[in-house]
N, CA and C atoms as an extended XYZ file, in Angstrom:
408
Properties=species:S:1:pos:R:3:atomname:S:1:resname:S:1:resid:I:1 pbc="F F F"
N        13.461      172.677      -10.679 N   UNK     1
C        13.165      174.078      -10.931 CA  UNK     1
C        11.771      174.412      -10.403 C   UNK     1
N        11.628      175.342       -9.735 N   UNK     2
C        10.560      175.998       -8.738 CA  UNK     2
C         9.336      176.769      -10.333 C   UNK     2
N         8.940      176.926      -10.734 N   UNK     3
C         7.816      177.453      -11.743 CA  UNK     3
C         6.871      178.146      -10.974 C   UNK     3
N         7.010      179.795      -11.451 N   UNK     4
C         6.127      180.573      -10.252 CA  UNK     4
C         5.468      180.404      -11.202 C   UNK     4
N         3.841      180.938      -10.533 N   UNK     5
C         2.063      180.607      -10.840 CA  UNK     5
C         2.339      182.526      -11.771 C   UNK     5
N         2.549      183.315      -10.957 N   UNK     6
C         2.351      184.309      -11.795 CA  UNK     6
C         2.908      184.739      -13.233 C   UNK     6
N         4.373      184.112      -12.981 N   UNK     7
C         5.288      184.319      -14.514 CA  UNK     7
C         4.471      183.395      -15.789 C   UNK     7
N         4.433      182.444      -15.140 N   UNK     8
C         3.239      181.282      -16.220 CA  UNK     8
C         2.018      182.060      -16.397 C   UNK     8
N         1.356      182.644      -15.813 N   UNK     9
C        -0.038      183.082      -15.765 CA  UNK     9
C         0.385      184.013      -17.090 C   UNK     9
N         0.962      185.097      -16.949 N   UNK    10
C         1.001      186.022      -18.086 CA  UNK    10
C         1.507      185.506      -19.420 C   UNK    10
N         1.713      184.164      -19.479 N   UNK    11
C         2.021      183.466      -20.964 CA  UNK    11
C         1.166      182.615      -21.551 C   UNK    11
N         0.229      182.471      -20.643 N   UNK    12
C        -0.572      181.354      -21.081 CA  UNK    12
C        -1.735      182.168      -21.389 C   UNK    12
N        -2.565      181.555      -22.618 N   UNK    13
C        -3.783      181.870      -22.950 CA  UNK    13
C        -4.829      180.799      -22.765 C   UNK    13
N        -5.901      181.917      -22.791 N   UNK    14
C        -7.218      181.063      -22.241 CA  UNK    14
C        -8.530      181.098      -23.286 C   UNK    14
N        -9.003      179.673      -23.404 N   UNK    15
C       -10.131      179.556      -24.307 CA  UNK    15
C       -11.340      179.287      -23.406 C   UNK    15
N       -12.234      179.774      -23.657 N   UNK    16
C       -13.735      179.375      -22.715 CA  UNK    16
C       -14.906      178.905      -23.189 C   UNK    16
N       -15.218      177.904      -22.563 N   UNK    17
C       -16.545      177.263      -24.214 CA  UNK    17
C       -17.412      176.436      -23.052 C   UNK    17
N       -18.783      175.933      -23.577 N   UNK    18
C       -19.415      175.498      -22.655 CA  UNK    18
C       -19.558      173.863      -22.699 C   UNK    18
N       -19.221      173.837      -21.626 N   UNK    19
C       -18.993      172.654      -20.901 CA  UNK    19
C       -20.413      171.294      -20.863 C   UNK    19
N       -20.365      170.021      -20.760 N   UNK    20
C       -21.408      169.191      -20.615 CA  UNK    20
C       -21.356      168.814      -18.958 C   UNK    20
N       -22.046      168.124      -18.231 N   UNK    21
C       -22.032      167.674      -17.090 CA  UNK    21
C       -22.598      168.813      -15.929 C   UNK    21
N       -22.329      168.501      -15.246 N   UNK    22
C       -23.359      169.179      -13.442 CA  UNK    22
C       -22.832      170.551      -14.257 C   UNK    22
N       -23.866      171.389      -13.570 N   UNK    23
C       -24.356      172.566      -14.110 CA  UNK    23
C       -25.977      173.147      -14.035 C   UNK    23
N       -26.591      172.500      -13.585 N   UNK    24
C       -28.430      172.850      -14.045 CA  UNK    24
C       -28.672      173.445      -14.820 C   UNK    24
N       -29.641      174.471      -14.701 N   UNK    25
C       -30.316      175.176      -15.877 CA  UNK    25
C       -29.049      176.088      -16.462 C   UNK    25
N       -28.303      176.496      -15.317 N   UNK    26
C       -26.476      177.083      -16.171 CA  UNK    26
C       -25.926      176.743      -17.279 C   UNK    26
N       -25.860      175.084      -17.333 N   UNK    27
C       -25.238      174.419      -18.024 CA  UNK    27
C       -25.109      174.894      -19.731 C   UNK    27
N       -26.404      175.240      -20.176 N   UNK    28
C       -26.536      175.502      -21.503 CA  UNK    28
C       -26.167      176.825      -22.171 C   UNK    28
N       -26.361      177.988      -21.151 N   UNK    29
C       -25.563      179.444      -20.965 CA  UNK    29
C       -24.099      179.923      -20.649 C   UNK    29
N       -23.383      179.247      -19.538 N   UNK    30
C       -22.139      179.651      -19.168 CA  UNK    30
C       -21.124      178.600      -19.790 C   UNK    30
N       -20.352      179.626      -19.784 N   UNK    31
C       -18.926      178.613      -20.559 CA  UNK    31
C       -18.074      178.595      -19.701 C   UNK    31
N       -17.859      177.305      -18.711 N   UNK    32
C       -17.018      177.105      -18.273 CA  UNK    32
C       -15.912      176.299      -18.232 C   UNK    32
N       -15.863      175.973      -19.479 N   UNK    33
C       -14.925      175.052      -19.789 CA  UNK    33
C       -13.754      175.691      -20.385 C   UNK    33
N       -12.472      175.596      -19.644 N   UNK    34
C       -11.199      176.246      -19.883 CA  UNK    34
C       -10.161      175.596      -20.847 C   UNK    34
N        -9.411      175.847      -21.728 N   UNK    35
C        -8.989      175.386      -22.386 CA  UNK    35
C        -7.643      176.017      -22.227 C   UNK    35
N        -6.321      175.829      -21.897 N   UNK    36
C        -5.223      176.878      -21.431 CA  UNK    36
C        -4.189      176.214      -22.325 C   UNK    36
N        -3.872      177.419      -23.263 N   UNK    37
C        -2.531      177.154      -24.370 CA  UNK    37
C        -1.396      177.941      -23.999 C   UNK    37
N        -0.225      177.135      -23.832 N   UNK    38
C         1.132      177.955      -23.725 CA  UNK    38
C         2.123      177.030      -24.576 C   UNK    38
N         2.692      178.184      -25.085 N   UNK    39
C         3.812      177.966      -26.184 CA  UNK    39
C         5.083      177.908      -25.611 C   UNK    39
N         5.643      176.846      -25.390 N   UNK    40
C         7.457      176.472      -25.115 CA  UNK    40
C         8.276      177.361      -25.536 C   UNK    40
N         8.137      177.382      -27.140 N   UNK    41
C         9.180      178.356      -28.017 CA  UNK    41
C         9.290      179.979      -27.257 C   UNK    41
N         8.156      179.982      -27.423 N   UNK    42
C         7.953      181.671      -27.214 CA  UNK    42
C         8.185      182.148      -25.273 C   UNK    42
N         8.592      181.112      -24.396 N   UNK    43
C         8.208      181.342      -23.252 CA  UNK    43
C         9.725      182.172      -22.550 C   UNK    43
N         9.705      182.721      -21.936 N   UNK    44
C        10.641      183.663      -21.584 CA  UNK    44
C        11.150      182.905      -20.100 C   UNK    44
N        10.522      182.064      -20.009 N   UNK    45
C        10.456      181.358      -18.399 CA  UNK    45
C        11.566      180.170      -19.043 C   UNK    45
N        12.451      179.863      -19.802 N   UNK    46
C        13.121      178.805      -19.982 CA  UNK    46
C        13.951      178.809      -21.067 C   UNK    46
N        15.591      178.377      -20.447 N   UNK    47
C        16.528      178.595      -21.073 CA  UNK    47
C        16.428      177.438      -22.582 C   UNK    47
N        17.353      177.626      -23.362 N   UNK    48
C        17.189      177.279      -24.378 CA  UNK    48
C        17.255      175.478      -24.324 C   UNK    48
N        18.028      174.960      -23.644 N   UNK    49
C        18.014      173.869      -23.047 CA  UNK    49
C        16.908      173.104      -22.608 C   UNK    49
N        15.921      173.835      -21.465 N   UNK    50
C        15.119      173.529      -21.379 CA  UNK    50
C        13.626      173.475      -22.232 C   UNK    50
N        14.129      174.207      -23.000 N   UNK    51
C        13.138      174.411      -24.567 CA  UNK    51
C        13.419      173.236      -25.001 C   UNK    51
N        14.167      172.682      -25.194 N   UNK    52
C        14.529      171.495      -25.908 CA  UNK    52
C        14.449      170.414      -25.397 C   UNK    52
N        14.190      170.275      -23.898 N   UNK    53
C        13.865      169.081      -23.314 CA  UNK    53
C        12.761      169.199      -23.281 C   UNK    53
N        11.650      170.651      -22.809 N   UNK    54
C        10.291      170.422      -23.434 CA  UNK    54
C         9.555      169.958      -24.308 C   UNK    54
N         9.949      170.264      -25.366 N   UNK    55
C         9.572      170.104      -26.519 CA  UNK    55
C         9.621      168.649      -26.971 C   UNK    55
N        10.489      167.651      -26.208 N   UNK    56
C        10.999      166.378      -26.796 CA  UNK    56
C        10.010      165.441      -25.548 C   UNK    56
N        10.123      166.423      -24.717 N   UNK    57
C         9.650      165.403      -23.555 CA  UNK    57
C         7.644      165.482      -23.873 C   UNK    57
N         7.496      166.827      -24.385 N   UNK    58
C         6.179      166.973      -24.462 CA  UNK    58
C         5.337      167.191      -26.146 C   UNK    58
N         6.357      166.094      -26.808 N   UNK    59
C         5.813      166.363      -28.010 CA  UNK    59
C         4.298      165.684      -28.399 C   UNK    59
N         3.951      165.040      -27.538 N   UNK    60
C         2.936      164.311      -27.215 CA  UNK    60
C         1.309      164.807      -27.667 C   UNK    60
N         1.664      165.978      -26.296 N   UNK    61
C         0.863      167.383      -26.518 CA  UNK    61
C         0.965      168.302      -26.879 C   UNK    61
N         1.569      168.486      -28.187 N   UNK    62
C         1.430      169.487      -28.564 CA  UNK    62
C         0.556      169.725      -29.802 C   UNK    62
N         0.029      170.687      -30.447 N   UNK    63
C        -0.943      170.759      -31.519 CA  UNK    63
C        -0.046      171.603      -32.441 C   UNK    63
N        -1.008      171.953      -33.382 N   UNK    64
C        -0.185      171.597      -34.537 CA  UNK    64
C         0.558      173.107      -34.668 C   UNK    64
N         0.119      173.527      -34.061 N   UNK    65
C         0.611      175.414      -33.647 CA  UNK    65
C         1.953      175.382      -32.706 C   UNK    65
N         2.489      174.460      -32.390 N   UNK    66
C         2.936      174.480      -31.028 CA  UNK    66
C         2.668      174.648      -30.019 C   UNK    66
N         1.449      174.566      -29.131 N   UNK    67
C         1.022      175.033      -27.721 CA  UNK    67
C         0.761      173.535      -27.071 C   UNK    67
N         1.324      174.009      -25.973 N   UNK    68
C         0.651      172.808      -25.056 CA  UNK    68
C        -0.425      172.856      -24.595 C   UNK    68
N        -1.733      172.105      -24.630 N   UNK    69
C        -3.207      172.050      -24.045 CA  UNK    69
C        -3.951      171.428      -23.248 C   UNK    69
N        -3.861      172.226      -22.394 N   UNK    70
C        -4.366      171.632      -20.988 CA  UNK    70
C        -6.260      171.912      -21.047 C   UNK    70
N        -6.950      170.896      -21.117 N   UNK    71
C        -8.006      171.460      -20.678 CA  UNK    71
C        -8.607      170.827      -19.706 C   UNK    71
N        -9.783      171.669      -19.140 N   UNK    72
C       -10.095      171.342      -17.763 CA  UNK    72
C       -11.683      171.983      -17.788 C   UNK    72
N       -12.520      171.175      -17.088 N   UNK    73
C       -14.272      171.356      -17.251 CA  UNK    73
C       -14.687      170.583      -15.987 C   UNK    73
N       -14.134      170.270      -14.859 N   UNK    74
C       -14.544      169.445      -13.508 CA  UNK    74
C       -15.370      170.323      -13.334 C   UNK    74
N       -15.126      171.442      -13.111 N   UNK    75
C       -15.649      172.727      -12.160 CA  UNK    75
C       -16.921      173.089      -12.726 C   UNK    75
N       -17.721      173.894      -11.908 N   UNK    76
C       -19.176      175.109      -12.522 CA  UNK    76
C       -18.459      175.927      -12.841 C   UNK    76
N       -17.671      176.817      -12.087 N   UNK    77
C       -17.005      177.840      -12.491 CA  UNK    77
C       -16.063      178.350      -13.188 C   UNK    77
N       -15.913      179.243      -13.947 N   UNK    78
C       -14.455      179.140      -14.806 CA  UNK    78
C       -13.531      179.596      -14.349 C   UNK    78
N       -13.629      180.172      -12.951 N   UNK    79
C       -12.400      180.337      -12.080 CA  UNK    79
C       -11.499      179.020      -11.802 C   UNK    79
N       -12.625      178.563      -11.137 N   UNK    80
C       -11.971      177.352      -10.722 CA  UNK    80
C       -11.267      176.470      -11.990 C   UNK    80
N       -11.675      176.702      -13.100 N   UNK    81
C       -10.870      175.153      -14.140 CA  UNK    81
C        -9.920      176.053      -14.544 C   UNK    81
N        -9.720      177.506      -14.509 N   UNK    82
C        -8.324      178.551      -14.871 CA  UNK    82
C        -7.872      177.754      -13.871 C   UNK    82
N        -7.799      177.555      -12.760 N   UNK    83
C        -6.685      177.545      -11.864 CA  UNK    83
C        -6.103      175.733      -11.504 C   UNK    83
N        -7.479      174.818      -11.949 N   UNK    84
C        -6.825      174.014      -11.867 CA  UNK    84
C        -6.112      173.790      -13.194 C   UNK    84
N        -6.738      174.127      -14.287 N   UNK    85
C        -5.420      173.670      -15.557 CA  UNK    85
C        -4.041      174.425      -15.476 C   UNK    85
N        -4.113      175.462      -14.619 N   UNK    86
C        -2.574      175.991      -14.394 CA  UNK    86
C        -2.249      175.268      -13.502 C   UNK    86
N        -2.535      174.763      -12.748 N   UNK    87
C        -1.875      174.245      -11.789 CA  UNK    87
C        -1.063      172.556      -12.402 C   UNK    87
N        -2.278      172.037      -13.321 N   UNK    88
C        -1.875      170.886      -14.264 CA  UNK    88
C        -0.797      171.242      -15.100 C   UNK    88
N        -0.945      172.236      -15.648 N   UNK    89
C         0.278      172.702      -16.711 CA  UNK    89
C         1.581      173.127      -15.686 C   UNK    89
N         1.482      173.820      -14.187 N   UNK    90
C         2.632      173.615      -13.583 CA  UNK    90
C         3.382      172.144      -13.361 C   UNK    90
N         2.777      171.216      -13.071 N   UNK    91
C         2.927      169.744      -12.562 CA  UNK    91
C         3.634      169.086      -13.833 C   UNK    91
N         2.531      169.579      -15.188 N   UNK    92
C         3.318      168.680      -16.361 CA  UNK    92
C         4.258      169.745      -16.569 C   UNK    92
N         4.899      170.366      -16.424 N   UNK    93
C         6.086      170.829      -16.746 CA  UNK    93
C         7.242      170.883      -15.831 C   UNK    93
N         6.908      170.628      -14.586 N   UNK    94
C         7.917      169.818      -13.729 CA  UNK    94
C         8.104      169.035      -14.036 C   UNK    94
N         7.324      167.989      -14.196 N   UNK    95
C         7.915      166.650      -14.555 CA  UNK    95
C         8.397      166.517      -15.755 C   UNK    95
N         7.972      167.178      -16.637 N   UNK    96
C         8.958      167.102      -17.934 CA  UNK    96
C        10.606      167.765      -17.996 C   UNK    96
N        10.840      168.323      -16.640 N   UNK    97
C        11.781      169.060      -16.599 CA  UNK    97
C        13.586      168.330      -15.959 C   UNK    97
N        12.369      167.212      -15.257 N   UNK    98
C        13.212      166.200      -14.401 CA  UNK    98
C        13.742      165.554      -15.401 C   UNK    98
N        14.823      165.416      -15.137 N   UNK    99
C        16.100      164.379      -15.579 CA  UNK    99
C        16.458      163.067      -14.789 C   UNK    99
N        16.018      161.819      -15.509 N   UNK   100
C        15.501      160.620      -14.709 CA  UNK   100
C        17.413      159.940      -15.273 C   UNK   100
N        18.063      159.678      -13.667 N   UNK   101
C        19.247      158.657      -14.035 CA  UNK   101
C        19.329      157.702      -14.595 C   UNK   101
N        19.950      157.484      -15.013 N   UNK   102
C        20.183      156.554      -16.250 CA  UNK   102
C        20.144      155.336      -15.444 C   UNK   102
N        19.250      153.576      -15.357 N   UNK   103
C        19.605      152.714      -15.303 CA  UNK   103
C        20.567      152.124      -15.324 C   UNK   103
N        21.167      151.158      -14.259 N   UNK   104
C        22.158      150.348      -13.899 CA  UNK   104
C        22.324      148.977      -14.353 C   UNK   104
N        22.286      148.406      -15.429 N   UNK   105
C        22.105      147.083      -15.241 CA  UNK   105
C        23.095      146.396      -14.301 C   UNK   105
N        21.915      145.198      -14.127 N   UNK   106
C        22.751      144.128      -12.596 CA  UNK   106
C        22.562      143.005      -13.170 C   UNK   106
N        23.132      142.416      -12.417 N   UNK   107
C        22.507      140.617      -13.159 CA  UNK   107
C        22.274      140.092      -11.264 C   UNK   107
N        21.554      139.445      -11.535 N   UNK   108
C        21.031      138.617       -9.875 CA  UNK   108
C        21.925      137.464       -9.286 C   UNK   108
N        21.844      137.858       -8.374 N   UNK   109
C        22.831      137.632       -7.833 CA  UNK   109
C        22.445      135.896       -7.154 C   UNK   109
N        23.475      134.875       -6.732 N   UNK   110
C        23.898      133.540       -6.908 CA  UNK   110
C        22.889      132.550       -6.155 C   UNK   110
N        22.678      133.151       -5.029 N   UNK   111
C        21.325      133.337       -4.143 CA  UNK   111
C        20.045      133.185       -5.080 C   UNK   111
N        19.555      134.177       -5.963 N   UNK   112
C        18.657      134.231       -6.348 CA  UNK   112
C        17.917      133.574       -7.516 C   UNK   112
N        19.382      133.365       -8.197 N   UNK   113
C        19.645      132.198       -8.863 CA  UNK   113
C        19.322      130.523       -8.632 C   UNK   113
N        19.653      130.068       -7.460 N   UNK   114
C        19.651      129.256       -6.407 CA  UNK   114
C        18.008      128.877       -5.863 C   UNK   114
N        17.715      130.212       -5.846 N   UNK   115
C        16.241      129.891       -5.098 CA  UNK   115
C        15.312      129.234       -6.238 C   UNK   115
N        15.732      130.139       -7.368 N   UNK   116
C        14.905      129.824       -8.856 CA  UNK   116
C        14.813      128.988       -8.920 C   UNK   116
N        16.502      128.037       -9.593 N   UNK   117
C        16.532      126.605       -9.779 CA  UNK   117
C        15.475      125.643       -8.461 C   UNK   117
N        15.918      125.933       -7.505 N   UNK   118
C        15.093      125.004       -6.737 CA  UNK   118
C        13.732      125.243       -6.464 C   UNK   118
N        13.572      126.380       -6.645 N   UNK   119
C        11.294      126.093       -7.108 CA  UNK   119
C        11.228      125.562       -8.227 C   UNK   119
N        12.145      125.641       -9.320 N   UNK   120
C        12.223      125.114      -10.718 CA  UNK   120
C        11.984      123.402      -10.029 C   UNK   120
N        12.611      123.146       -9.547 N   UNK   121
C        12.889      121.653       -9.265 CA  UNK   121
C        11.870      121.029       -8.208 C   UNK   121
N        11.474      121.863       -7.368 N   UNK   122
C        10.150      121.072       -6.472 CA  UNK   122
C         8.733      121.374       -7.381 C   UNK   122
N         8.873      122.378       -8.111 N   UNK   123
C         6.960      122.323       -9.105 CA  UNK   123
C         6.964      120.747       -9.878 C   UNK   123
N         8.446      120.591      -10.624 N   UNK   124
C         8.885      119.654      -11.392 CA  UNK   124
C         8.398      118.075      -11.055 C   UNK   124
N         9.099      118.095       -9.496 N   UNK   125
C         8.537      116.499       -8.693 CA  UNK   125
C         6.802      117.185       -8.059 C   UNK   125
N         6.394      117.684       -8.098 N   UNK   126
C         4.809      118.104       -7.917 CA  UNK   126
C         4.162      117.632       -9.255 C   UNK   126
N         4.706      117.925      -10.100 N   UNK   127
C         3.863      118.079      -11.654 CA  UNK   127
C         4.429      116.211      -11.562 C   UNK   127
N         5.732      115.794      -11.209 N   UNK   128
C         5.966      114.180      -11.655 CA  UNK   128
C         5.013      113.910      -10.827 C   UNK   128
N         4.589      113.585       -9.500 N   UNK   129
C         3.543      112.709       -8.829 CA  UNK   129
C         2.193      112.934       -9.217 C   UNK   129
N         1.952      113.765      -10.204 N   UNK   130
C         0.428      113.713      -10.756 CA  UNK   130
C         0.486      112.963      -11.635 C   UNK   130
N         1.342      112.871      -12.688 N   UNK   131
C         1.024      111.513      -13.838 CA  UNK   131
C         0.707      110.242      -13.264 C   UNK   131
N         0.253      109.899      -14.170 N   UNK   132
C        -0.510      108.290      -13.937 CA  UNK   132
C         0.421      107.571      -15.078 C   UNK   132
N         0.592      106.676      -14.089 N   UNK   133
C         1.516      105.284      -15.319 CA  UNK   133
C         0.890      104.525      -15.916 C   UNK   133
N         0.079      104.776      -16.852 N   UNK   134
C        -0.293      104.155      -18.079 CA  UNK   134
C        -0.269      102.375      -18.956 C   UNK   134
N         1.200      102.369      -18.366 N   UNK   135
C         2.121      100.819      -19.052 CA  UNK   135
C         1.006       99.679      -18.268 C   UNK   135
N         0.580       99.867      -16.953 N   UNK   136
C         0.331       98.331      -16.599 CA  UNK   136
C        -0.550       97.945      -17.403 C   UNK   136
């Protein structure tokens, strides 16, 4: 599923607080540290189905409100950490969206089996010619 930037943009809310790290004399005045909450339940962008694989796949992050929280403070600017935590919150919600096939079990095959036993069996006479015979 394709997740446009603008339909997300108008659901998600934004917290702004000030940030530690590069910044100079800024650092102690501007708040650029983004904090971006969007709510699964409430999102109009996803069928009920996918509410439910959200929610299971991303119960991880969620707080105690229900929102998922992305935050983000790389940046000086608070443009820039709006856009990269949307862009993070696009990514984690693709991937939470994917449906991973179910594993195959195999068993190895006769060959491989074969090779085992016989490194099994040459470490074996390696490890026998290091003992020392003791008896004389």
């Amino acid at each position: 599923m394709n997740i446009s930037k603008p339909f997300l943009q108008k659901e998600t809310f934004y917290k702004a607080s000030r940030s530690g790290g590069k910044g100079g004399q800024n650092v102690n005045k501007v708040s650029s540290k983004v904090e971006l909450l969007f709510s699964v339940n409430d999102s109009a962008l996803f069928t009920d189905d996918e509410k439910l694989l959200l929610n299971e796949k991303l119960q991880n992050r969620l707080n105690k409100d229900g929102y998922v929280q992305v935050i983000c403070d790389e940046e000086r600017s608070q443009y820039l950490n709006r856009e990269k935590a949307l862009e993070r919150l696009i990514i984690l919600l693709a991937r939470s969206l994917q449906i991973q096939k179910p594993r195959k079990a195999t068993k190895p095959s006769k060959k491989a089996k074969a090779e085992r036993l016989d490194n099994k069996k040459i470490q074996s006479v390696k490890k026998e010619g290091r003992k020392r015979n003791f008896d004389i």
